[in-house]
VEXNUMAR-285240 format. One line per 5 residues: their letters; for each residue y, x, z of N, C-alpha, C. Coordinates in steps of 0.02 Angstrom, whole numbers. Layout:
! VEXNUMAR-285240
a	Y/X/Z/Y/X/Z/Y/X/Z | ... $
//
This chain:
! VEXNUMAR-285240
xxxxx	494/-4579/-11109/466/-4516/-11088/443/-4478/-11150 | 486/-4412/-11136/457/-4366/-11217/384/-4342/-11193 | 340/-4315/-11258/300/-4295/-11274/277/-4230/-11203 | 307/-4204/-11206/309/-4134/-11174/307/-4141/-11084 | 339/-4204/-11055/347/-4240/-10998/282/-4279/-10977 $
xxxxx	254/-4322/-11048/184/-4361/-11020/131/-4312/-11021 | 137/-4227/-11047/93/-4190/-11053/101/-4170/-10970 | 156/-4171/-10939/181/-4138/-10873/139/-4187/-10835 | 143/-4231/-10826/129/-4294/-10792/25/-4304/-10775 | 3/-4292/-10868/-55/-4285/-10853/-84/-4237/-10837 $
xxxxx	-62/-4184/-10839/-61/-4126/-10789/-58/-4118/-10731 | -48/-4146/-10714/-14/-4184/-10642/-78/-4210/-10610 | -74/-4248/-10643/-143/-4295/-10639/-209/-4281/-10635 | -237/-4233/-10678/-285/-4200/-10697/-302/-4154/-10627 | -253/-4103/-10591/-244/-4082/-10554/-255/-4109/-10480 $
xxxxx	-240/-4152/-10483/-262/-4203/-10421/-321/-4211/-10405 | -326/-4247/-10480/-409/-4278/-10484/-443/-4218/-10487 | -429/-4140/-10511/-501/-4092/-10486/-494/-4065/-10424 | -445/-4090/-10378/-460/-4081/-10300/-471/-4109/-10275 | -470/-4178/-10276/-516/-4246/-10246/-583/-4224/-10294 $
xxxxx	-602/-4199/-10339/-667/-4207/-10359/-717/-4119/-10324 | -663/-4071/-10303/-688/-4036/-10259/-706/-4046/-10189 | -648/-4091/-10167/-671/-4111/-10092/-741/-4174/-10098 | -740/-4189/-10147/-801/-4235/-10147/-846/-4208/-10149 | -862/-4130/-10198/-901/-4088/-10204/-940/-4075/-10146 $
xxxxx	-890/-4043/-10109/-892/-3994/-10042/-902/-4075/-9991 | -917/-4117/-9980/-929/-4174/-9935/-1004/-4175/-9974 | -1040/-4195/-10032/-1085/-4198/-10069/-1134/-4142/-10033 | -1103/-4065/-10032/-1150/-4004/-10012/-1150/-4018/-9957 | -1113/-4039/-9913/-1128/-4045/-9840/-1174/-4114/-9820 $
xxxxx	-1193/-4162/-9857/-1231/-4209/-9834/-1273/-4209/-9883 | -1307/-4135/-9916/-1367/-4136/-9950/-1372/-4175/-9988 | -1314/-4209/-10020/-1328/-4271/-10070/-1322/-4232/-10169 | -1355/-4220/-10168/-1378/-4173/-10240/-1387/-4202/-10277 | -1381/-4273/-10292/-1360/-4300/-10366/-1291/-4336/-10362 $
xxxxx	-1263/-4322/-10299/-1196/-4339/-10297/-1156/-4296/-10335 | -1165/-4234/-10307/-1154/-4170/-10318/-1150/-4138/-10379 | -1221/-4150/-10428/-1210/-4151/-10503/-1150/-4198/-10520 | -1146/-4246/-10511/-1086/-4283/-10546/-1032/-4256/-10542 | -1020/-4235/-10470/-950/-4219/-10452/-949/-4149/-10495 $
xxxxx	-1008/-4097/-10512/-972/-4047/-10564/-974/-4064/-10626 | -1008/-4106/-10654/-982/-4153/-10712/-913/-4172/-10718 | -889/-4204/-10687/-819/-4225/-10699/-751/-4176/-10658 | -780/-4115/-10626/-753/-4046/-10625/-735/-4020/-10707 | -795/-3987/-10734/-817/-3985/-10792/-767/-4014/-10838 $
xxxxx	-760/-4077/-10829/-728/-4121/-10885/-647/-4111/-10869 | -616/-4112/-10814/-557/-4081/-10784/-544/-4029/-10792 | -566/-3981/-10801/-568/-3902/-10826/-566/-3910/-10889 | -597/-3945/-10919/-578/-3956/-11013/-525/-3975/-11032 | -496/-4029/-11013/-449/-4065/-11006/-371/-4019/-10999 $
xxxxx	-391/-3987/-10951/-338/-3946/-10921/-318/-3885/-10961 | -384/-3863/-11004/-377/-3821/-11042/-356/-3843/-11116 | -361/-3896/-11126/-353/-3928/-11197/-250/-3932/-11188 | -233/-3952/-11140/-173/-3954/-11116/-138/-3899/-11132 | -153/-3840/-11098/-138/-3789/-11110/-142/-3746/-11156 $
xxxxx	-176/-3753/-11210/-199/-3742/-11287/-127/-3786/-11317 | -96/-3852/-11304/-59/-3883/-11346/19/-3858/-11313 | 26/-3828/-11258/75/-3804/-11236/82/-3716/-11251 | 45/-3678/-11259/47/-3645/-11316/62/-3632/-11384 | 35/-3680/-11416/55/-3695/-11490/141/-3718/-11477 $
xxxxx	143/-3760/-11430/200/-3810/-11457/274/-3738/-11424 | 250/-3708/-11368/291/-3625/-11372/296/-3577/-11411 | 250/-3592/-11465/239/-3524/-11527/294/-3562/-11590 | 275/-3654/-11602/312/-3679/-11620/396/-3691/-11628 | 404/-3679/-11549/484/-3694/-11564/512/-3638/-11568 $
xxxxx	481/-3557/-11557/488/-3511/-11577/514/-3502/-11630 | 455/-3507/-11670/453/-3507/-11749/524/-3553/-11780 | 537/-3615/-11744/571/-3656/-11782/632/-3626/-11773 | 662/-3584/-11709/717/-3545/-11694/729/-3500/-11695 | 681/-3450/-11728/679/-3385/-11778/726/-3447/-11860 $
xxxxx	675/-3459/-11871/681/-3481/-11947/774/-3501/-11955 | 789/-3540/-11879/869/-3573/-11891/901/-3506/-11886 | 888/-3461/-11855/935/-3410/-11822/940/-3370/-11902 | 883/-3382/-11950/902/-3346/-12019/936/-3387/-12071 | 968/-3444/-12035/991/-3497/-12099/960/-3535/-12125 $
xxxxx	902/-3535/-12113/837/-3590/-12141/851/-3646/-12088 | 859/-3721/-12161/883/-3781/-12119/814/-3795/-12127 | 805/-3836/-12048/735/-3878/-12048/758/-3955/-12024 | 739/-3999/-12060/754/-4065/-12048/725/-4100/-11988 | 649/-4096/-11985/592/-4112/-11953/588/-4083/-11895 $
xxxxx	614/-4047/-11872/615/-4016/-11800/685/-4036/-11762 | 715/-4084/-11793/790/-4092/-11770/764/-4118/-11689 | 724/-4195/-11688/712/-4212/-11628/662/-4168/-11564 | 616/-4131/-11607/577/-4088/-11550/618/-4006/-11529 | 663/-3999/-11558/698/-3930/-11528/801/-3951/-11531 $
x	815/-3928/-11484/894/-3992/-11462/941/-3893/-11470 $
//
């Protein structure tokens, strides 16, 4: 599994887990349980980071292969990008 696929995957993942950690939320507000509740936006919180850190590296890595296929399209050989751009 390439790089770009286990990013898909924990994405995936991440996504799940902040809707099981909303429905836990929303079960928490409904049985007045308020230090349940802190936790569950704690690890909201931490899923929202996560998700955004993701998306920060899928950015770069689109500005990246950009760049690397500008640079070929002018005749500039790049060695090092042979396996991350096909």
């Amino acid at each position: 599994m390439n790089r770009n696929s286990s990013l898909i995957v924990k994405e995936e993942k991440l996504l799940n887990n902040g809707l099981k950690t909303i429905n836990y939320l929303y079960s928490s507000f409904l049985n007045k349980d308020l230090e349940s509740a802190r936790l569950e936006v704690q690890e909201i919180l931490h899923v929202i980071e996560m998700l955004d850190q993701i998306e920060v590296r899928n950015v770069r890595r689109k500005k990246f292969e950009e760049l690397v296929y500008t640079m070929k399209r002018k005749g500039i050989k790049i060695d090092f990008a042979k396996g991350i751009i096909s």
